[in-house]
C-alpha positions in Angstrom: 100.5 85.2 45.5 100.2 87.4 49.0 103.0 89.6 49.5 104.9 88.8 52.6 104.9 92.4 55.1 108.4 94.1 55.2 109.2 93.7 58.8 112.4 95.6 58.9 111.4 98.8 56.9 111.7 101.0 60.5 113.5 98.8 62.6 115.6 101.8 63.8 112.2 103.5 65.0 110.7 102.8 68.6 107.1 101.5 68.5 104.4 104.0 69.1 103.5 102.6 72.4 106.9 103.6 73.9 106.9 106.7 75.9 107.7 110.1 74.7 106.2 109.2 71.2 103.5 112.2 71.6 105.4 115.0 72.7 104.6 118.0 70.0 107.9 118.6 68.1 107.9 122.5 69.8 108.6 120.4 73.0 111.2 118.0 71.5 112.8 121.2 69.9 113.3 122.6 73.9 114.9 119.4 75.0 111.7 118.2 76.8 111.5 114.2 77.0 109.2 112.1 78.8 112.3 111.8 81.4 111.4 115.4 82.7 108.1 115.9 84.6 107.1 118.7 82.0 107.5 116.6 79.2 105.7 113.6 80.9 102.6 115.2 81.0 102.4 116.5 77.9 103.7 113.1 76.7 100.9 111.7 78.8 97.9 114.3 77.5 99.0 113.6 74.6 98.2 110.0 74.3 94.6 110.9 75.5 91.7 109.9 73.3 88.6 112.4 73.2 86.8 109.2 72.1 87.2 107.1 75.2 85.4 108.2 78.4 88.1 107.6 80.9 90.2 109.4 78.9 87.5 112.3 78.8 87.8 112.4 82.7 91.5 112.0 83.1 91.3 115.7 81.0 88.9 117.1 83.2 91.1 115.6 86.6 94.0 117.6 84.9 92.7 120.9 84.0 90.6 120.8 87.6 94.6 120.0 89.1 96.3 122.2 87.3 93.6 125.1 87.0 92.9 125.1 90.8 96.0 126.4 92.0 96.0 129.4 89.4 92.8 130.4 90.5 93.4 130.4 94.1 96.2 132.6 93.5 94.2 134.7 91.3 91.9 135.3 94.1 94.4 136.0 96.8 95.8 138.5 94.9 92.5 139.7 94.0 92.0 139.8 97.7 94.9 141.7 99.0 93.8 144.8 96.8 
């Protein structure tokens, strides 16, 4: 006889395809969500997948966008001394 599933063991619990499901608990803990923009991309880098190579490229996009602008600045002030 086959065991029928239990479909309301977590009915209380969004599924994991719902955003804000893979913020780190450090950012919950700060009262990030996936509401704030902070907390959207980490919710959003979160749900990358090394394993996928879209995914792999979507990293580098980010860390080129977000790295770009900290080394400019690096070099300005690099510059001015």
């Amino acid at each position: 006889m086959e065991r029928e599933p239990d479909w309301d063991a977590d009915d209380d619990a969004p599924p994991s395809w719902f955003a804000g499901q893979h913020l780190p608990e450090d950012a919950r803990r700060m009262g990030l969500s996936h509401h704030v923009p902070d907390g959207a991309i980490l919710d959003f880098a979160g749900r990358l997948d090394s394993t996928k190579p879209m995914h792999r490229v979507a990293a580098w996009v980010m860390l080129v966008v977000f790295g770009l602008p900290v080394l400019f600045a690096a070099m300005r002030v690099l510059y001015l001394f």
